[in-house]
PDB file of the backbone (N, CA, C, O) and the ligand in Angstrom, with CONECT records:
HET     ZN  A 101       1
ATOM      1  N   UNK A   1       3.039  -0.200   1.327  1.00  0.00           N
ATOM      2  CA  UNK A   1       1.888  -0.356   0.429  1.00  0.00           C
ATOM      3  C   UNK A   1       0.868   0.755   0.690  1.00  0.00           C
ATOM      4  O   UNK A   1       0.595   0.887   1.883  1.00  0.00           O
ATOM      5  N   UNK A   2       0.249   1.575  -0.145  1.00  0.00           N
ATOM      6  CA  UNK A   2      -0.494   2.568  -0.325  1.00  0.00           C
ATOM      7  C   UNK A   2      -1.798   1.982  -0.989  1.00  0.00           C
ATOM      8  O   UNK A   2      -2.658   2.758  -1.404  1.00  0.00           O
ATOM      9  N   UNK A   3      -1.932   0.771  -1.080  1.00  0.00           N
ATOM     10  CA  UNK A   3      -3.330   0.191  -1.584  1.00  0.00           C
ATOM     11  C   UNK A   3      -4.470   0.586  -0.531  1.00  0.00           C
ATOM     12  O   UNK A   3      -4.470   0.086   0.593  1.00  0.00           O
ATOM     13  N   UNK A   4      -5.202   1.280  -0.842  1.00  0.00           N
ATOM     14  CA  UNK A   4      -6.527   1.055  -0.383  1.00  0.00           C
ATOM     15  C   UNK A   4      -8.078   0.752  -1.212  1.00  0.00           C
ATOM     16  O   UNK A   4      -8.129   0.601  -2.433  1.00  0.00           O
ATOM     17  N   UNK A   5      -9.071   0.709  -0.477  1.00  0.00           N
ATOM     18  CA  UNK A   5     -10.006   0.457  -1.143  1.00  0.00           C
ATOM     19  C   UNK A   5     -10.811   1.708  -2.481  1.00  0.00           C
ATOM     20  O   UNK A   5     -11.987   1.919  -2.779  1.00  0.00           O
ATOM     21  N   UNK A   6      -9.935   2.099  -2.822  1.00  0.00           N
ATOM     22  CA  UNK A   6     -10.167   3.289  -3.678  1.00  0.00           C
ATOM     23  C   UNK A   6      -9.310   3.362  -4.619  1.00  0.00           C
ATOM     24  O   UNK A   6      -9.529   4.109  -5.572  1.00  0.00           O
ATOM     25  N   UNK A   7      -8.098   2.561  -4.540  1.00  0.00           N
ATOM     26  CA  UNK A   7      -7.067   2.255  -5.804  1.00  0.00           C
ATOM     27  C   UNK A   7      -7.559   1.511  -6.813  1.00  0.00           C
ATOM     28  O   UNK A   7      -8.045   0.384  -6.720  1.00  0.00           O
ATOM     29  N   UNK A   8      -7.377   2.389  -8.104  1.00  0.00           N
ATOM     30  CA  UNK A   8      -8.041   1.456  -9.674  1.00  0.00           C
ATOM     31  C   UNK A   8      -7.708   0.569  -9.672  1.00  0.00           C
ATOM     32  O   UNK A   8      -6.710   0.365  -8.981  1.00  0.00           O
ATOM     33  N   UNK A   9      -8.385  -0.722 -10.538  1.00  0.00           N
ATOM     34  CA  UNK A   9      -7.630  -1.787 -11.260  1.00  0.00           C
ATOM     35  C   UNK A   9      -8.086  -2.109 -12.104  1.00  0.00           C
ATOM     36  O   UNK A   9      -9.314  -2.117 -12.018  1.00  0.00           O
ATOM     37  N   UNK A  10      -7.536  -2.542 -13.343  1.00  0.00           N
ATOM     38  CA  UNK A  10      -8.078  -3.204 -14.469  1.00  0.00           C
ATOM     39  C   UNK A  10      -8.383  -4.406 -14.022  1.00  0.00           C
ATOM     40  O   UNK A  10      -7.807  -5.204 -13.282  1.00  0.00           O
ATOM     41  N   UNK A  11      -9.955  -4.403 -14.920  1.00  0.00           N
ATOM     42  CA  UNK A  11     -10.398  -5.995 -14.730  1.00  0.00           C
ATOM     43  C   UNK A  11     -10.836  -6.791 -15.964  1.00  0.00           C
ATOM     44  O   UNK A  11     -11.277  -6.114 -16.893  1.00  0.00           O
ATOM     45  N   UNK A  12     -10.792  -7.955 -16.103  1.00  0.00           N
ATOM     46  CA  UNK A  12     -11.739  -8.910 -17.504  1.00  0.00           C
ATOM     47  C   UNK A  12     -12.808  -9.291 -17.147  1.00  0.00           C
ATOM     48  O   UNK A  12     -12.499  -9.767 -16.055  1.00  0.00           O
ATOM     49  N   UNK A  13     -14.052  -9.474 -17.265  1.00  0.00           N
ATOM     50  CA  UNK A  13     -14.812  -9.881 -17.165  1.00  0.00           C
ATOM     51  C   UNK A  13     -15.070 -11.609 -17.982  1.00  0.00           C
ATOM     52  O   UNK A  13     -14.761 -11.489 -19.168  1.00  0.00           O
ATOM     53  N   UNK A  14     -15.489 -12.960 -17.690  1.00  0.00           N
ATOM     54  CA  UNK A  14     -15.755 -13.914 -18.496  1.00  0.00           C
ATOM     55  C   UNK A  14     -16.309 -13.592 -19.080  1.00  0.00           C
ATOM     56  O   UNK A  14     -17.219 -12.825 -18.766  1.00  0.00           O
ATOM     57  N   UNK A  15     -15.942 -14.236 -21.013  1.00  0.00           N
ATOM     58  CA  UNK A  15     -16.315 -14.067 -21.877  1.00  0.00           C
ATOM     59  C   UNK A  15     -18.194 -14.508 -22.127  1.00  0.00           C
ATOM     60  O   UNK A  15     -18.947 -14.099 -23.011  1.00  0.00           O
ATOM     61  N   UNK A  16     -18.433 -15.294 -21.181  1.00  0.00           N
ATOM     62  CA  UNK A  16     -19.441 -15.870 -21.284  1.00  0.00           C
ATOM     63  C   UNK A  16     -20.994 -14.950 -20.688  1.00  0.00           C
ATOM     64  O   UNK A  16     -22.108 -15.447 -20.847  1.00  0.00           O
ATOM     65  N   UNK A  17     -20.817 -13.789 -20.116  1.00  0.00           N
ATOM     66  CA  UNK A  17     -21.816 -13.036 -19.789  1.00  0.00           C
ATOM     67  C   UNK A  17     -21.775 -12.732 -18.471  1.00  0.00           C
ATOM     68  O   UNK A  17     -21.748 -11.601 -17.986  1.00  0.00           O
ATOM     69  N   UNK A  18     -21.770 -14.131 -17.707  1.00  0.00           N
ATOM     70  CA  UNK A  18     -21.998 -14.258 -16.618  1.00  0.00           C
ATOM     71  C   UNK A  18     -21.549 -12.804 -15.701  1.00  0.00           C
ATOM     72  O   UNK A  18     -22.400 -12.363 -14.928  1.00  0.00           O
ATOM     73  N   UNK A  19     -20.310 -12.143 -15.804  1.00  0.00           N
ATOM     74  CA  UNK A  19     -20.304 -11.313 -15.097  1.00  0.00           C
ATOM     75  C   UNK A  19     -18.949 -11.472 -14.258  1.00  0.00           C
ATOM     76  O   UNK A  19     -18.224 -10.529 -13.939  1.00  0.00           O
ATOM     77  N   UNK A  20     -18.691 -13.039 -13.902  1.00  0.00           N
ATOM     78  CA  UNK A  20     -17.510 -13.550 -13.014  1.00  0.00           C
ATOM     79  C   UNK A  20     -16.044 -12.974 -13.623  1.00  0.00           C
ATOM     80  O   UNK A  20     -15.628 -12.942 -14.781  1.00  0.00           O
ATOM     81  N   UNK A  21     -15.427 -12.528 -12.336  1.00  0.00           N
ATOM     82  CA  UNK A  21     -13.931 -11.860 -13.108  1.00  0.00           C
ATOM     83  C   UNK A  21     -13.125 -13.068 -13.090  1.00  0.00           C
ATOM     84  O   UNK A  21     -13.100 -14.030 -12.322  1.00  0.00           O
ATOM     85  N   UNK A  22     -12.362 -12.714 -14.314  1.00  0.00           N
ATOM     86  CA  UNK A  22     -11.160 -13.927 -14.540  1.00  0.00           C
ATOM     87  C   UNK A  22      -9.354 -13.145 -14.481  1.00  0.00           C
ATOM     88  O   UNK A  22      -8.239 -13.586 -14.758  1.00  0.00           O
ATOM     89  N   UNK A  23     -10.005 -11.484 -13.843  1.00  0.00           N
ATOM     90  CA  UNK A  23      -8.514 -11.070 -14.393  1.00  0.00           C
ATOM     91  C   UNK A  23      -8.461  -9.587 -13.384  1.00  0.00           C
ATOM     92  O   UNK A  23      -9.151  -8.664 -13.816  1.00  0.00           O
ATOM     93  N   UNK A  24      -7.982  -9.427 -12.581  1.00  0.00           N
ATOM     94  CA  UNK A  24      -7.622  -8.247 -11.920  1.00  0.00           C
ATOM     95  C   UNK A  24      -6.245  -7.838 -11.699  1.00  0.00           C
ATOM     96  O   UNK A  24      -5.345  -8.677 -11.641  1.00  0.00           O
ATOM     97  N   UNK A  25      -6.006  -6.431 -11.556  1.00  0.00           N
ATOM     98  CA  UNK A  25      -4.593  -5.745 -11.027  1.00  0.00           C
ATOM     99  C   UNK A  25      -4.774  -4.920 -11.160  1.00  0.00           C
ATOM    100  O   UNK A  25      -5.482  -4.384 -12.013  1.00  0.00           O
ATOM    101  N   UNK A  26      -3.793  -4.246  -9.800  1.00  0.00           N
ATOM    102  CA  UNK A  26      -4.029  -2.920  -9.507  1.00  0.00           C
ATOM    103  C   UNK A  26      -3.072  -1.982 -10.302  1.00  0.00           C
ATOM    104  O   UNK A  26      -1.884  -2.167 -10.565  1.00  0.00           O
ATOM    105  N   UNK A  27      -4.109  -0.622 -10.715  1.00  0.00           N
ATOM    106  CA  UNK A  27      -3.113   0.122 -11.738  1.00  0.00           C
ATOM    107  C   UNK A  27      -2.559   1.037 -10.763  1.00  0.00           C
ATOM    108  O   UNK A  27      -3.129   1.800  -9.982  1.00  0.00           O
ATOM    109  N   UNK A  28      -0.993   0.744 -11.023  1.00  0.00           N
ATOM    110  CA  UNK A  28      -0.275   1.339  -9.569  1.00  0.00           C
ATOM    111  C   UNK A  28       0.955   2.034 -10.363  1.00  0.00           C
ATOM    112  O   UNK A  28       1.715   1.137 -10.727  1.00  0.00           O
ATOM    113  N   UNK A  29       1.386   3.206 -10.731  1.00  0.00           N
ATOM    114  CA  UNK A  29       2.850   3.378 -11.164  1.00  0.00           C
ATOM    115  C   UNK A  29       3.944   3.510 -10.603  1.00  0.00           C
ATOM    116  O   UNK A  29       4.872   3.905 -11.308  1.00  0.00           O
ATOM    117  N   UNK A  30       4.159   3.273  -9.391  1.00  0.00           N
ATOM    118  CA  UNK A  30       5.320   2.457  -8.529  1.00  0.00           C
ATOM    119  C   UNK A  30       5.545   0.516  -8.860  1.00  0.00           C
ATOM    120  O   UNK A  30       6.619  -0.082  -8.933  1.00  0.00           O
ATOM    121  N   UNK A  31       4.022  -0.113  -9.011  1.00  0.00           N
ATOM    122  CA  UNK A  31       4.606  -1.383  -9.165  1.00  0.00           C
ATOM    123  C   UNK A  31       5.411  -1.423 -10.791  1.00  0.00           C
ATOM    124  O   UNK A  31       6.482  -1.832 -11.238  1.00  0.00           O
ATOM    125  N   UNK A  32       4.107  -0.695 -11.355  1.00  0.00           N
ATOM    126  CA  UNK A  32       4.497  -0.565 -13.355  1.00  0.00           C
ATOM    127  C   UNK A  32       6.335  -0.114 -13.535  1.00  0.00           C
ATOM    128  O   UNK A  32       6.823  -0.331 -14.644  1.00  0.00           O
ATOM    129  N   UNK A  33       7.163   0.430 -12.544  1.00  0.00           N
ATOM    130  CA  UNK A  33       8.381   1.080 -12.456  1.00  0.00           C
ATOM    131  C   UNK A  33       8.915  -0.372 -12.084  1.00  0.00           C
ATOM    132  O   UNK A  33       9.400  -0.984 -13.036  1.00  0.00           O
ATOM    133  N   UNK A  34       8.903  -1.153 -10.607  1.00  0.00           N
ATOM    134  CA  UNK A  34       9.636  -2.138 -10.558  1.00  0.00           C
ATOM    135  C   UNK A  34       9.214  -3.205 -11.226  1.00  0.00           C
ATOM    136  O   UNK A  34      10.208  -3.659 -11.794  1.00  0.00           O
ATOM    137  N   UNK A  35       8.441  -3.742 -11.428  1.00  0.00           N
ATOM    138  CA  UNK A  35       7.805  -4.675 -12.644  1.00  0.00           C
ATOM    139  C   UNK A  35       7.485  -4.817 -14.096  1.00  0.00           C
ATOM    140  O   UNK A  35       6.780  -5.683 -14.615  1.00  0.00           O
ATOM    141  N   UNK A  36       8.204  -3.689 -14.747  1.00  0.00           N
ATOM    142  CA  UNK A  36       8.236  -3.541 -16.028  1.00  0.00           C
ATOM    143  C   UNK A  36       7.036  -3.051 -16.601  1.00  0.00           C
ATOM    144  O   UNK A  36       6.871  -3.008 -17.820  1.00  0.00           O
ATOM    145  N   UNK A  37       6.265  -2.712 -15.845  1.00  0.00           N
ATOM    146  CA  UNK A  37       4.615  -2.102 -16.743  1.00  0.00           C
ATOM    147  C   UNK A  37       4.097  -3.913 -17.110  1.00  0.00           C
ATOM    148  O   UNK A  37       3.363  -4.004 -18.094  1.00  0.00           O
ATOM    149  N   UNK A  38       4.330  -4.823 -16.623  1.00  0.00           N
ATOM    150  CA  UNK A  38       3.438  -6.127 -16.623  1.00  0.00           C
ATOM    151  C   UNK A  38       1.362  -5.789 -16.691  1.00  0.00           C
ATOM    152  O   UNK A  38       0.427  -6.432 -17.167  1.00  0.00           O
ATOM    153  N   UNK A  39       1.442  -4.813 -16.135  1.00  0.00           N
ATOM    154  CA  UNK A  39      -0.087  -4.591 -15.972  1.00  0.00           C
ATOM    155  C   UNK A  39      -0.478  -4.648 -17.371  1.00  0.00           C
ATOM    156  O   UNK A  39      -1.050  -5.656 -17.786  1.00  0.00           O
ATOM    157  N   UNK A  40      -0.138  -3.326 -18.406  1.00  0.00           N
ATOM    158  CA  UNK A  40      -0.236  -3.014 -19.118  1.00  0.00           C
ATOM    159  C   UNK A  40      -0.104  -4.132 -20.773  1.00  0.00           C
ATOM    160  O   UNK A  40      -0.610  -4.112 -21.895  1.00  0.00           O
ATOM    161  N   UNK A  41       1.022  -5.111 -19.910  1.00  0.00           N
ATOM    162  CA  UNK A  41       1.210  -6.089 -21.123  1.00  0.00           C
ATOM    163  C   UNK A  41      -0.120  -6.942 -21.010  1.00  0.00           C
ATOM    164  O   UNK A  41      -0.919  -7.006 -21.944  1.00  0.00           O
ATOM    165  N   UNK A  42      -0.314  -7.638 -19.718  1.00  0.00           N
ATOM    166  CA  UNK A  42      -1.259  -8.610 -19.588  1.00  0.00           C
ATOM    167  C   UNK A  42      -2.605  -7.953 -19.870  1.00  0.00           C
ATOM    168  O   UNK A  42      -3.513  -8.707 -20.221  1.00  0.00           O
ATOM    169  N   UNK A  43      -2.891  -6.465 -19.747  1.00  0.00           N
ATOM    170  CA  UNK A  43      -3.910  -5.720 -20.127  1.00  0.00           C
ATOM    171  C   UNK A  43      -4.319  -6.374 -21.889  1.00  0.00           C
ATOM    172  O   UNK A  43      -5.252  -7.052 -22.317  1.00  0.00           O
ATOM    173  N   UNK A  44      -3.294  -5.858 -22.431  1.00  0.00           N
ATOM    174  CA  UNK A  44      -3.574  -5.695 -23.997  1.00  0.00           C
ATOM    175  C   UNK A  44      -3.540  -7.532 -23.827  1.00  0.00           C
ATOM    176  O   UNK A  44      -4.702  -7.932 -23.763  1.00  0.00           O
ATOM    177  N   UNK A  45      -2.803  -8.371 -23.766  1.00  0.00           N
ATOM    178  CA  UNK A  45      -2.871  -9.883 -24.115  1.00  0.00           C
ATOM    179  C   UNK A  45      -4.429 -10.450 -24.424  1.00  0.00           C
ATOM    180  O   UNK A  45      -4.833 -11.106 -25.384  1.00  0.00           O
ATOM    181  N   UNK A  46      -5.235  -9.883 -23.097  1.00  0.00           N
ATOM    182  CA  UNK A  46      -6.287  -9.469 -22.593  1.00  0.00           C
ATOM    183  C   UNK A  46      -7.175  -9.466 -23.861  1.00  0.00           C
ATOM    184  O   UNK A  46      -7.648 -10.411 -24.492  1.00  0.00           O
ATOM    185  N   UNK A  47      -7.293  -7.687 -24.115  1.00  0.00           N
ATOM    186  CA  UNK A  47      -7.980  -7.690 -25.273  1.00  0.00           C
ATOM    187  C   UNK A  47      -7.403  -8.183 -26.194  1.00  0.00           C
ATOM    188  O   UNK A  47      -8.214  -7.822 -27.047  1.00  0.00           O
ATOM    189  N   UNK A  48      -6.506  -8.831 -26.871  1.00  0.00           N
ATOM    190  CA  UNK A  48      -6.283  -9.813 -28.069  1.00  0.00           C
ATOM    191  C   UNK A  48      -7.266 -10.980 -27.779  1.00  0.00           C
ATOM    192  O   UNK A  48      -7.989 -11.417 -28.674  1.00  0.00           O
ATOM    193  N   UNK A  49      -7.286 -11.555 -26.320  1.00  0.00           N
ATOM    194  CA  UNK A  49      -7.804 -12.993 -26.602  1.00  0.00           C
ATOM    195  C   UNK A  49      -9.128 -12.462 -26.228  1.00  0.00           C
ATOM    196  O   UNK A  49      -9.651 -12.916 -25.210  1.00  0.00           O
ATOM    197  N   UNK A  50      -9.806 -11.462 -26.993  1.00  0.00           N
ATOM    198  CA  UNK A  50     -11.266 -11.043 -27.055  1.00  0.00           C
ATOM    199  C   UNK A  50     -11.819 -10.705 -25.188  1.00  0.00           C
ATOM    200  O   UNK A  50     -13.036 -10.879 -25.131  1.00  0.00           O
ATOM    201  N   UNK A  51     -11.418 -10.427 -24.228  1.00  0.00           N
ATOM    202  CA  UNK A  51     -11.965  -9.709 -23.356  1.00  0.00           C
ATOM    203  C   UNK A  51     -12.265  -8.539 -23.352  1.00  0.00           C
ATOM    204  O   UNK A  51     -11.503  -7.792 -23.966  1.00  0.00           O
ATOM    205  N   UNK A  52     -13.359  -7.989 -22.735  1.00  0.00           N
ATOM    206  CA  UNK A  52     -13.037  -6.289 -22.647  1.00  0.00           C
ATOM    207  C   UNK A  52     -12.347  -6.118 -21.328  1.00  0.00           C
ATOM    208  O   UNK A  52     -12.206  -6.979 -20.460  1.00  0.00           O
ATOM    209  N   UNK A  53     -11.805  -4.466 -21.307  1.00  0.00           N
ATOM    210  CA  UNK A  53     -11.050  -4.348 -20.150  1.00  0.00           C
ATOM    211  C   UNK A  53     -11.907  -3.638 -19.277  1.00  0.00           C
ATOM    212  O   UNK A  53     -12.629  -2.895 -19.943  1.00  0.00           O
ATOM    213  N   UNK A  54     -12.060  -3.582 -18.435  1.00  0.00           N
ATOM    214  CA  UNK A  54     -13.083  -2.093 -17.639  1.00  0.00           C
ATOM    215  C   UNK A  54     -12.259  -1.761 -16.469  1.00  0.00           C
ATOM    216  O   UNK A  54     -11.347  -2.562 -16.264  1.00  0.00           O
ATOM    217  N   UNK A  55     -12.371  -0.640 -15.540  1.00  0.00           N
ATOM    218  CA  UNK A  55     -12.095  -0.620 -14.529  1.00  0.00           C
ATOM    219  C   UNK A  55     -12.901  -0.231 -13.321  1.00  0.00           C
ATOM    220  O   UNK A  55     -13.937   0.431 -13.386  1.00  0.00           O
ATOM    221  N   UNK A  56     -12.366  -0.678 -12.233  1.00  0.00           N
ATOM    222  CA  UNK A  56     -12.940  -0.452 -10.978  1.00  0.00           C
ATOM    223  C   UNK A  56     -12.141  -0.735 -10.142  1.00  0.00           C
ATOM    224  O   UNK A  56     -11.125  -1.368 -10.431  1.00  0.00           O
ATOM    225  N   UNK A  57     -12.475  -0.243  -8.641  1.00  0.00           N
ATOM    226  CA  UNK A  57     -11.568   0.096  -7.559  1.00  0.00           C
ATOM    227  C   UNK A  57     -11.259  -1.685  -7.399  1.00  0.00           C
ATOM    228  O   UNK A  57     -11.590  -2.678  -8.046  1.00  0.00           O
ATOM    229  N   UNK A  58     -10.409  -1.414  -6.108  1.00  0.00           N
ATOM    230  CA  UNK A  58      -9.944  -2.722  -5.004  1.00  0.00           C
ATOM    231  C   UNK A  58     -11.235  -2.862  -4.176  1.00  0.00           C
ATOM    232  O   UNK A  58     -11.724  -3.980  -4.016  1.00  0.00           O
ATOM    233  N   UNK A  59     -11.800  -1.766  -3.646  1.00  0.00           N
ATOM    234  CA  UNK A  59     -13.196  -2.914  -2.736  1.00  0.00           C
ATOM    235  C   UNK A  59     -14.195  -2.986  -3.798  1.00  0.00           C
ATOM    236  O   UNK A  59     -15.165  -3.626  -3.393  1.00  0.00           O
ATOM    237  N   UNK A  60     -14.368  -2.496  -5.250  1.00  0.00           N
ATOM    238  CA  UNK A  60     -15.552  -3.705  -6.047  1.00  0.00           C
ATOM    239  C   UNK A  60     -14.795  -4.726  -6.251  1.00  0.00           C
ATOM    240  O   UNK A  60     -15.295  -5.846  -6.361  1.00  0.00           O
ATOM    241  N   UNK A  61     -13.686  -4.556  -6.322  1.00  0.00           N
ATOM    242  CA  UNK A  61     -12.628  -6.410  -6.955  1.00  0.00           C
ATOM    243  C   UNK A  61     -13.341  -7.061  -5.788  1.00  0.00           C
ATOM    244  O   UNK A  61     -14.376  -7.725  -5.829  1.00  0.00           O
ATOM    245  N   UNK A  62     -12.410  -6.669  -4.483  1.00  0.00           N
ATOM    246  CA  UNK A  62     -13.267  -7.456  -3.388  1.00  0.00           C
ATOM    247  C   UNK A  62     -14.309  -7.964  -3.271  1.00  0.00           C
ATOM    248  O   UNK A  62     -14.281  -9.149  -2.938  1.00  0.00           O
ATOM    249  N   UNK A  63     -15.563  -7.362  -3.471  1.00  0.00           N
ATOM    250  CA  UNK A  63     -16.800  -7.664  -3.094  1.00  0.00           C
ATOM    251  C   UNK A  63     -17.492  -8.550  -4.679  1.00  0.00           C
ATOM    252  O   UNK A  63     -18.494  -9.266  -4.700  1.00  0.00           O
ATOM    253  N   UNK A  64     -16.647  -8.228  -5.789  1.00  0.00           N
ATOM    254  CA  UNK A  64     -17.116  -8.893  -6.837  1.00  0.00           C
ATOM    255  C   UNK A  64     -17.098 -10.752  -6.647  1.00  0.00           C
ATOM    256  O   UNK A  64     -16.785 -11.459  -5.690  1.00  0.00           O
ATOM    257  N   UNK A  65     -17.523 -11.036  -7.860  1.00  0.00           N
ATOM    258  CA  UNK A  65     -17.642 -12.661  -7.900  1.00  0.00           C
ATOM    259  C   UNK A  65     -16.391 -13.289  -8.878  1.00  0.00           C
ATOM    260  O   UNK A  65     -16.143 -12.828  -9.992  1.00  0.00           O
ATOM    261  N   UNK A  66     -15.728 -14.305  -8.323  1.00  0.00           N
ATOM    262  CA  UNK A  66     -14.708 -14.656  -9.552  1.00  0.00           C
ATOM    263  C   UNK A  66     -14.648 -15.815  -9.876  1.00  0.00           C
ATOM    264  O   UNK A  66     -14.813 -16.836  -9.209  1.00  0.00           O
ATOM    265  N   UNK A  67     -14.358 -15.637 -11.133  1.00  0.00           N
ATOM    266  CA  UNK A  67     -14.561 -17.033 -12.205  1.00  0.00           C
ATOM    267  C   UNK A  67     -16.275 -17.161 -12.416  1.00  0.00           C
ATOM    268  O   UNK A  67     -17.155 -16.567 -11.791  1.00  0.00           O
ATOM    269  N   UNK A  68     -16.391 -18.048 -13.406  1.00  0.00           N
ATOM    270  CA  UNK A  68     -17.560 -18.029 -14.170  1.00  0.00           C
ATOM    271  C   UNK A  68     -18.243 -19.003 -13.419  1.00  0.00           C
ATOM    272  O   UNK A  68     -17.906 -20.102 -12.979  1.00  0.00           O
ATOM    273  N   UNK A  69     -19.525 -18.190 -13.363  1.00  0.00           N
ATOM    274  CA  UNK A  69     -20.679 -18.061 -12.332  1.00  0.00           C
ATOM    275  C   UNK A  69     -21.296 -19.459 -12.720  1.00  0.00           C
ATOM    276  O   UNK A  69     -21.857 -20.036 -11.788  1.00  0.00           O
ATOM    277  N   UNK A  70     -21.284 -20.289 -14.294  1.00  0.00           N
ATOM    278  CA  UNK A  70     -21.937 -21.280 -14.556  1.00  0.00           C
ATOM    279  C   UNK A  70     -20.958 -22.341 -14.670  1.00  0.00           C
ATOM    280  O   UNK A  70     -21.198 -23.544 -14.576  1.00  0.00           O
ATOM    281  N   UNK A  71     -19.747 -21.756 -14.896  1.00  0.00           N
ATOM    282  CA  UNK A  71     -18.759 -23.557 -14.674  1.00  0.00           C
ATOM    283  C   UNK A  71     -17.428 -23.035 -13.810  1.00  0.00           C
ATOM    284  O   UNK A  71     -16.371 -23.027 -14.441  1.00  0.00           O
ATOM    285  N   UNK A  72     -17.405 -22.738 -12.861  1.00  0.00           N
ATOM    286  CA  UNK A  72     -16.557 -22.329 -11.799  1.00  0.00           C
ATOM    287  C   UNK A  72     -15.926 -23.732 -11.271  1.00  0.00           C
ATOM    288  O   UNK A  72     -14.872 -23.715 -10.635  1.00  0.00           O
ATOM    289  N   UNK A  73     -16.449 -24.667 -11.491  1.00  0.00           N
ATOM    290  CA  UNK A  73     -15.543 -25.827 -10.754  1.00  0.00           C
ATOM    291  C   UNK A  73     -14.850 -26.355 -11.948  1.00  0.00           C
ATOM    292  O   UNK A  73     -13.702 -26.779 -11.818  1.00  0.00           O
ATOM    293  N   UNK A  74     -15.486 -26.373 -13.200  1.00  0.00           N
ATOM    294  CA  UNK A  74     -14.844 -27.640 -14.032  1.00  0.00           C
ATOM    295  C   UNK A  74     -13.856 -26.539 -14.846  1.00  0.00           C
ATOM    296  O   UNK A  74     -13.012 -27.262 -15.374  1.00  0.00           O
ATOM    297  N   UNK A  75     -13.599 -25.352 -15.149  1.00  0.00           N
ATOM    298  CA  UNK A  75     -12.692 -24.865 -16.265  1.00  0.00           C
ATOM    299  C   UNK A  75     -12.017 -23.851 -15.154  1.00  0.00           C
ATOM    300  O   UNK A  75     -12.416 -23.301 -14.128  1.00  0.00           O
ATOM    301  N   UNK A  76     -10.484 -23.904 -16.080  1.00  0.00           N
ATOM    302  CA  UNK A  76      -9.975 -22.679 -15.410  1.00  0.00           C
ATOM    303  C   UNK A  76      -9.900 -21.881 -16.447  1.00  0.00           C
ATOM    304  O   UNK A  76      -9.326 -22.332 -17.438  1.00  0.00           O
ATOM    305  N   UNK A  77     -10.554 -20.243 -16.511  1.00  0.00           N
ATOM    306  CA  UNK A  77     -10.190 -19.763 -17.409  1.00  0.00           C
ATOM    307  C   UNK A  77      -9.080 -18.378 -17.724  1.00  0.00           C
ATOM    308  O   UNK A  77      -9.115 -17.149 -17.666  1.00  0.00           O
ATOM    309  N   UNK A  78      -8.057 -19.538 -18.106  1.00  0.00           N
ATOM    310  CA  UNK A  78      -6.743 -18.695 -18.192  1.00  0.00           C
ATOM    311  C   UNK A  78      -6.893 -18.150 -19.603  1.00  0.00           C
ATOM    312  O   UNK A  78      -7.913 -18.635 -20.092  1.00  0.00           O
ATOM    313  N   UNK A  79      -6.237 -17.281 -20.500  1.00  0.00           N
ATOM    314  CA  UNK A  79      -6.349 -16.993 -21.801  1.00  0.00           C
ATOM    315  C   UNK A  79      -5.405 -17.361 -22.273  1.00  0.00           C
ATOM    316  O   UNK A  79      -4.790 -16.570 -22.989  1.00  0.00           O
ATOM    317  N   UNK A  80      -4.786 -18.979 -22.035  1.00  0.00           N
ATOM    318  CA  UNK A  80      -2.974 -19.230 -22.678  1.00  0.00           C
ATOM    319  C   UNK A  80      -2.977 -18.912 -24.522  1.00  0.00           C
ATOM    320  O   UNK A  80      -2.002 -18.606 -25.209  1.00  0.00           O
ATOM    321  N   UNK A  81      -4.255 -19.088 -24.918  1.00  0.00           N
ATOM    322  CA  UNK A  81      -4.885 -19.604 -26.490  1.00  0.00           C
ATOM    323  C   UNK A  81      -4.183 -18.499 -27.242  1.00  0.00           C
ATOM    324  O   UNK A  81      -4.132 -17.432 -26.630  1.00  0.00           O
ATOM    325  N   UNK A  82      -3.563 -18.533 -28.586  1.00  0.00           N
ATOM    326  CA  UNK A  82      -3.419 -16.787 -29.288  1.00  0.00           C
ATOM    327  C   UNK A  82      -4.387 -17.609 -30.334  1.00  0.00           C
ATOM    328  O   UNK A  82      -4.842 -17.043 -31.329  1.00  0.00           O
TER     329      UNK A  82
HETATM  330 ZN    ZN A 101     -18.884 -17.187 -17.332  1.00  0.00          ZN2+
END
């Protein structure tokens, strides 16, 4: 593994403002080779079910906040919905 704290990743942010991530992975083109480019699918799924995408390293993922900052216990927010 060649991950360090300086490797990109796409992230979602909750739709709701708050700021809380609901969606990270690291953009890696060794995993995208044995894993079929999965990043890239769940990327776009992503923006269909209205997220934006942004990026930032592995230590802001780290140090960020996840899941939504105002209902973090009662919802999980997966995007199963089309
Ligand atoms: Zn939220």
């Amino acid at each position: 593994m060649s991950e360090t704290s300086e490797t990109p990743c796409y992230i979602a942010r909750c739709k709701c403002g708050c700021g809380g991530l609901i969606f990270a992975s690291v953009q890696s083109q060794q995993m995208s080779k044995e894993r079929g480019n999965d990043t890239a699918k769940e990327v776009s799924k992503l923006i269909r079910a209205g997220y934006s995408i942004e990026r930032m390293t592995v230590g802001d993922v780290r140090a960020a906040t996840w899941l939504c900052k105002k209902d973090r216990v009662h919802e999980r927010l997966t995007p199963k919905e089309k």
